[in-house]
C-alpha positions in Angstrom: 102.0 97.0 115.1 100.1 99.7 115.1 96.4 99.7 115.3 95.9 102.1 112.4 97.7 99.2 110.4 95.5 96.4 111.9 92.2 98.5 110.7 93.7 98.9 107.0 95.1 95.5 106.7 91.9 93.7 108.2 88.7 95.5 107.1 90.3 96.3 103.8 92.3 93.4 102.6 91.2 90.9 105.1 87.8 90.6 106.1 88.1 87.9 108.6 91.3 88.8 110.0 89.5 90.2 113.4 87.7 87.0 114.2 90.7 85.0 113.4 94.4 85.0 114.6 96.1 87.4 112.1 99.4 88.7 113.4 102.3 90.9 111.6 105.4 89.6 112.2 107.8 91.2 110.0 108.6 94.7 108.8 107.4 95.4 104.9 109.9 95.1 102.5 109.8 94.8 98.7 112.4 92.1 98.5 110.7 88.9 98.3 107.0 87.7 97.8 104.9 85.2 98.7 105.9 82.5 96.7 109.5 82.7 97.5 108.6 82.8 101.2 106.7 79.8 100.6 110.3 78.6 99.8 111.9 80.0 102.5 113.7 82.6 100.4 113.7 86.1 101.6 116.5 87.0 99.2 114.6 87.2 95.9 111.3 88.0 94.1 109.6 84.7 92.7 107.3 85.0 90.0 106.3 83.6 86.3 108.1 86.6 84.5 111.7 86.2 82.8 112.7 89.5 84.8 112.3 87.5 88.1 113.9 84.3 89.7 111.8 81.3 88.3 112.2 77.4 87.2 113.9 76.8 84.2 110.9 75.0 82.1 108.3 75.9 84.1 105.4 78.0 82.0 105.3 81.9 82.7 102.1 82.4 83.5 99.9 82.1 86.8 97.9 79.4 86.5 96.6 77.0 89.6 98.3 74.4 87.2 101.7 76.0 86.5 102.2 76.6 90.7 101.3 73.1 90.8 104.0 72.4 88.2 106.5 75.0 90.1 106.3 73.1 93.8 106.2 69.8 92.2 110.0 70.6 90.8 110.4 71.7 94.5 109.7 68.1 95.8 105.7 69.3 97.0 103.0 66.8 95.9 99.0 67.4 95.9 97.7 66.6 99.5 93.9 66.1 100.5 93.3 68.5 103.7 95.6 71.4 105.8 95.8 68.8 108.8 99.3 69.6 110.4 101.7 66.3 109.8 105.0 66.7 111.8 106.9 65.2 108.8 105.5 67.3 106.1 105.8 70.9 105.3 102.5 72.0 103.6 101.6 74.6 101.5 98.3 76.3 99.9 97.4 77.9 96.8 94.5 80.5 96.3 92.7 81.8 93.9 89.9 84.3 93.1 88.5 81.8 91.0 89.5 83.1 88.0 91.9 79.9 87.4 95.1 81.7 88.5 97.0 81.7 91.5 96.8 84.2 93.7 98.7 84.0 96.5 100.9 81.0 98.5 101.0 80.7 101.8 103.2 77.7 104.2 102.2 76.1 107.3 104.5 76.5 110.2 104.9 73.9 113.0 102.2 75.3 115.6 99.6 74.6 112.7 99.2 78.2 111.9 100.1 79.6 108.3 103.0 82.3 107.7 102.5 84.7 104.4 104.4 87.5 102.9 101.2 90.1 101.8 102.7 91.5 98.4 105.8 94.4 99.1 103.9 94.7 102.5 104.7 92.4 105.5 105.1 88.8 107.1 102.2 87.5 108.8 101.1 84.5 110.8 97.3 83.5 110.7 95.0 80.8 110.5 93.7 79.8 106.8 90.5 81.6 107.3 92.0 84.8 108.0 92.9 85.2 104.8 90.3 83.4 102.5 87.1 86.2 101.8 90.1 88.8 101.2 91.6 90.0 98.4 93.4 86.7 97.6 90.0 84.6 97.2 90.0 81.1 98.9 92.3 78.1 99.3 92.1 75.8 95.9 95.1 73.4 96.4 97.0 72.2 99.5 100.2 70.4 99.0 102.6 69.1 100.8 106.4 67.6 100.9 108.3 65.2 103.6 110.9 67.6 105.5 
């Protein structure tokens, strides 16, 4: 990664990416978004609009309550902290507090978090590396048994 891509991504998007472990680890690509890489599907586009892949029956819009709905289909329940659980598989929900979702990110097995930033790349960070950015803060953790 180049540093000129650090600077952008971190003082731009990402306030607290410097002080916290914030790490690129894919190249950008358009295919997939967060949500579905939450899912662990890098194949398709996930998002509450009839021209992308979404759950049959589940609301098209992007409400904190309709990505609850959405991961519940997908086996996740509502979980109290981000405390790694070898058994579980968690996941966040932000929001800039406007009631909607605004991004998804999933833990990975060394405790930190893995998102896919929009059509741009893959990183791995810690929660507060990305909370004070352009996606707001964490609103919802859940979880399901893996």
């Amino acid at each position: 990664m180049g540093q000129d891509e650090r600077n952008y991504l971190s003082h731009r998007l990402f306030p607290n990416s410097f002080e916290e472990p914030f790490e690129i680890t894919s190249p950008e690509t358009a295919a997939y978004n967060c949500v579905a890489w939450a899912m662990h599907d890098s194949e398709r586009w996930w998002e509450a609009d009839e021209n992308y892949s979404w759950k049959e029956g589940v609301a098209l819009d992007n409400t904190i309550s309709t990505f609850i709905q959405l991961f519940q289909q997908l086996g996740f329940s509502v979980c109290p902290d981000v405390t790694l659980e070898k058994s579980h598989e968690k996941i966040t929900l932000f929001s800039n507090g406007d009631g909607d979702c605004s991004h998804v990110a999933r833990q990975l097995e060394s405790g930190l978090w893995t998102s896919k930033l929009g059509v741009s790349y893959d990183v791995a960070h810690t929660l507060d590396a990305i909370e004070g950015g352009i996606y707001g803060k964490v609103v919802l953790i859940m979880k399901k048994v893996i």
